[in-house]
N, C-alpha and C positions, 0 to 999 in steps of 0.2 A: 667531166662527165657530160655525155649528150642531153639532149633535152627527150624525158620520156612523157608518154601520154598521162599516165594515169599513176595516180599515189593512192594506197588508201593508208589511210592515219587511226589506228588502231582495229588492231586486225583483231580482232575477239569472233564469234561466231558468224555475225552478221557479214564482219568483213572480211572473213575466210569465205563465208559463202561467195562473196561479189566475186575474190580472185578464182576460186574454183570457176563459178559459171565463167567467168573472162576469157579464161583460158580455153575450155570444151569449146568456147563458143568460135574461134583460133584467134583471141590472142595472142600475140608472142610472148613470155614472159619476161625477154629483154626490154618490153615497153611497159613491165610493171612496178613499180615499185611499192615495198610497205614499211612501217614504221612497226618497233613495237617495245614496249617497257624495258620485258625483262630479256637477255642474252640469249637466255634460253628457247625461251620464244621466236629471237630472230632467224636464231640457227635451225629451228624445227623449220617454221615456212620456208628458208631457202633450201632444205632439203627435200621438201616437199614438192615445193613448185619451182625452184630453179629458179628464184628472185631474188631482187638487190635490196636487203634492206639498209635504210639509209635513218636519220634521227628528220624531226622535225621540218628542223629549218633547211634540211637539206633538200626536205621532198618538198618543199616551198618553192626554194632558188629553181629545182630540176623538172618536176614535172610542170606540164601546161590544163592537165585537172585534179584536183586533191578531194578526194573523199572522206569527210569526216564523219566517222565511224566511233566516235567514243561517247560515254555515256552525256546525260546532261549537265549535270552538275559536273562537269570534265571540262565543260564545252570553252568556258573563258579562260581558264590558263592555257588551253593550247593554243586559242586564239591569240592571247598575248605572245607568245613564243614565235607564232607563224608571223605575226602582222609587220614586221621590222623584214621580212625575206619576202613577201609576198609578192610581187606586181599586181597592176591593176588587171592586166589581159588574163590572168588565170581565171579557169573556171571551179569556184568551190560549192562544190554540193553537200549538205547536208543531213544527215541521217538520221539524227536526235530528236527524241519525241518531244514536241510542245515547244522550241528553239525557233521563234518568227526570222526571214530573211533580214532583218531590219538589225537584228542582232548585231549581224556578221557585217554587212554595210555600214554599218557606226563607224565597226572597227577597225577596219581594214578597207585599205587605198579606194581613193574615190574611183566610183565606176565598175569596181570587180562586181563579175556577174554572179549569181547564189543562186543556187536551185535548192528546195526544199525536197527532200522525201523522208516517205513514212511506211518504212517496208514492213513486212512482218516476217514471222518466224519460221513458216515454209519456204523461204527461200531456202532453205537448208536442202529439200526434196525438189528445188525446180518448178515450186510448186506458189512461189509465194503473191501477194500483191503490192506491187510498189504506188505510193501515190505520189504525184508531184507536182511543186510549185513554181514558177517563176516570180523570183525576187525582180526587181525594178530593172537591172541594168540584163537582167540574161534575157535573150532572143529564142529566137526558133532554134537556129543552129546549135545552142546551150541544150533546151530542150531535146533536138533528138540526140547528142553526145549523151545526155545523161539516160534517156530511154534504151541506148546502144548496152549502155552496162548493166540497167534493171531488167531489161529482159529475156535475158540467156536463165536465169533463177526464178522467171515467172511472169505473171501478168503485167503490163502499167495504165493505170489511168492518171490524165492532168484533170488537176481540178484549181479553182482560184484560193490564192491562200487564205484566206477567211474559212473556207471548210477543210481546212486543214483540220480541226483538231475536233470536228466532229468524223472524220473519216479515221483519225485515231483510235476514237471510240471504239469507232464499228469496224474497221481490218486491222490496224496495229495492234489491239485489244484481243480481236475479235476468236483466234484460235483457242486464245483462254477458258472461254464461253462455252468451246464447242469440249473441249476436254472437262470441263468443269461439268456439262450434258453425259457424257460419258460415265464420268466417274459415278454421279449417282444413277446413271440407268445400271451400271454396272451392280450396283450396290442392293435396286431392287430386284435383279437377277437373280443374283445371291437369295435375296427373301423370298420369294418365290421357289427357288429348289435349285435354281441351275447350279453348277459349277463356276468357281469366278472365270477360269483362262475361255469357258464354252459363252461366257454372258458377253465377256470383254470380243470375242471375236465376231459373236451375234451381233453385238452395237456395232462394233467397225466398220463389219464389211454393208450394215444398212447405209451407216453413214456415208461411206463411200460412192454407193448406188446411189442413194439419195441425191445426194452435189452434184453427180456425171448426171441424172438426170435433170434437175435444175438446170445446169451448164446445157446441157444439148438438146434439149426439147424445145426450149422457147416459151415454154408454158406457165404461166402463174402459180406461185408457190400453194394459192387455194386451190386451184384445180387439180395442182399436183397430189393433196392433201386431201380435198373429196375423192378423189381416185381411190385413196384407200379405205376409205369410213362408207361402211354399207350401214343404211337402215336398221337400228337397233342392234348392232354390231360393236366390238370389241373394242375399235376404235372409237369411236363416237363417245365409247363410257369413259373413257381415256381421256379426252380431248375435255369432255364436263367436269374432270376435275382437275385440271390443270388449269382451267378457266375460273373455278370455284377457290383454286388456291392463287387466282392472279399472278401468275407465271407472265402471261403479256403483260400488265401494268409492272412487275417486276424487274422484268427486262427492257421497259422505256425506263426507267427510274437508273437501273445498274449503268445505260450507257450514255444519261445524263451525266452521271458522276463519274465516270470515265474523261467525257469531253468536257467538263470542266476542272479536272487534274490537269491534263492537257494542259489549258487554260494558264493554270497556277503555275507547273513548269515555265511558261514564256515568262514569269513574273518573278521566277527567282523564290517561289515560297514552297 
C-alpha cells in the first residue's frame, strides 16, 4: 500500500465532517483513509466517499497524518494499539476534549509531533471553529497541515495550549449555550401567545442576523445591543430582568464549570 496523507481514526460525526470538508475542499479520496468499529460502518463511508478503510495499526504504518477522532475515555487504548506501528515522523492531531499533548508524547515514539484541536459541532454546516495547539515537537509546517484540514468545515484559531480548555468552555461548549438560549426563548414564545414552529423561527432567523452582524460590522457586542434598547423601551425592560435574575453572573459561573471539566478530562477523573 502507498503512503497516504491523512487517516482519520474514528469517523463518528466530527470525523465524517473532516472527510466531507476534505474532499469539497479537492482532496482526492485515494489519499484518504478512515478507520472504523463496526463493518458496517466501514462499508457505508466507502460507499459514500470512495475510501479505503483500513484497522488501526494499519492507518499507523500508511498514513503520514492520523486524526484522532474518538471520544476521551477511548483516547489510551487506541493510543496503545497505534504506538508499537507509529513512527516518530508522523503527524497526530488530536481532537478530544480536555486530552493535553503531553498525553500522546509520553506515549508514543520520541519526537512525534501532536497538535491539539477542539472543534465544535458546526463543523457539520461549514460553519464550525477549530482551535489549535502545538504540542513541543510540531512546527509551523505541522500547524498549517493541520489548519489545511480545519478549515474547509470553518474557522481556526492557534491559541497556546494552556487556553486550551478555557477555549472549550466558550467554542467547544459553546453551541450548547446558544441552543439551550433558544430553547427557552422558544418556551416564553409559547407564554406569550405565539405558536411554537412561528417563535422557533422568530428566535433563529434573529439569531442568525444577530452573529452576521457581530461577524461583519466590527462593532462591539454593547454597541451592537444599545442599537436596539431605546429609552424606556421594550428592550431595556428585558435587559433589567435578566440582569435582576443574574443571567451574566450565571453564565461566568456555567463556563467556569465547563473549563474545569475540561480540566478533569486531562486527569483521567
Amino acid at each position: 500500500m502507498t503512503q497516504r496523507h491523512v487517516a482519520v481514526l474514528g469517523t463518528g460525526k466530527i470525523g465524517e465532517a473532516l472527510l466531507s470538508g476534505m474532499i469539497r475542499a479537492g482532496w482526492a479520496p485515494a489519499d484518504l483513509l478512515v478507520t472504523a468499529r463496526r463493518p458496517e460502518r466501514a462499508e457505508e463511508l466507502r460507499a459514500r466517499y470512495g475510501i479505503e478503510c483500513v484497522s488501526n495499526a494499519e492507518a499507523a504504518k500508511t498514513a503520514d497524518t492520523l486524526i484522532l477522532a474518538v471520544k476521551p475515555q477511548d483516547m489510551s487504548a487506541l493510543i496503545d494499539e497505534l504506538a508499537p506501528h507509529l513512527p516518530a515522523d508522523r503527524l497526530v492531531i488530536s481532537a478530544a476534549a480536555g486530552i493535553p499533548t503531553t498525553f500522546f508524547e509520553e506515549r508514543l515514539a520520541e519526537g512525534t509531533p501532536v497538535v491539539r484541536v477542539m472543534p465544535n459541532t458546526p463543523v457539520l454546516v461549514d460553519e464550525g471553529m477549530s482551535v489549535i495547539s502545538a504540542g513541543r515537537h510540531a512546527d509551523e509546517t505541522h500547524l498549517a497541515r493541520t489548519e489545511a484540514i480545519f478549515q474547509p468545515v470553518g474557522k481556526t484559531l492557534r491559541v497556546p495550549e494552556k487556553q486550551q480548555d478555557a477555549a472549550t468552555a466558550l467554542s467547544g461548549s459553546g453551541p450548547a449555550y446558544f441552543y439551550y438560549l433558544v430553547e427557552a426563548m422558544t418556551d416564553a414564545g409559547i407564554l406569550l401567545g405565539l405558536p411554537r414552529a412561528q417563535a422557533h423561527d422568530l428566535i433563529v432567523q434573529s439569531a442568525i442576523g444577530a452573529a452576521v452582524m457581530l461577524r461583519d460590522s466590527g462593532e462591539h457586542p454593547v454597541k451592537l445591543r444599545e442599537a436596539v434598547t431605546s429609552p424606556a423601551g421594550t428592550t431595556i425592560n428585558a435587559i433589567r430582568e435578566l440582569e435582576n435574575h443574574g443571567v451574566r453572573a450565571a453564565l461566568l459561573a456555567a463556563l467556569e464549570a465547563a473549563r474545569d471539566r475540561s480540566r478533569e478530562l486531562a486527569s483521567g477523573t
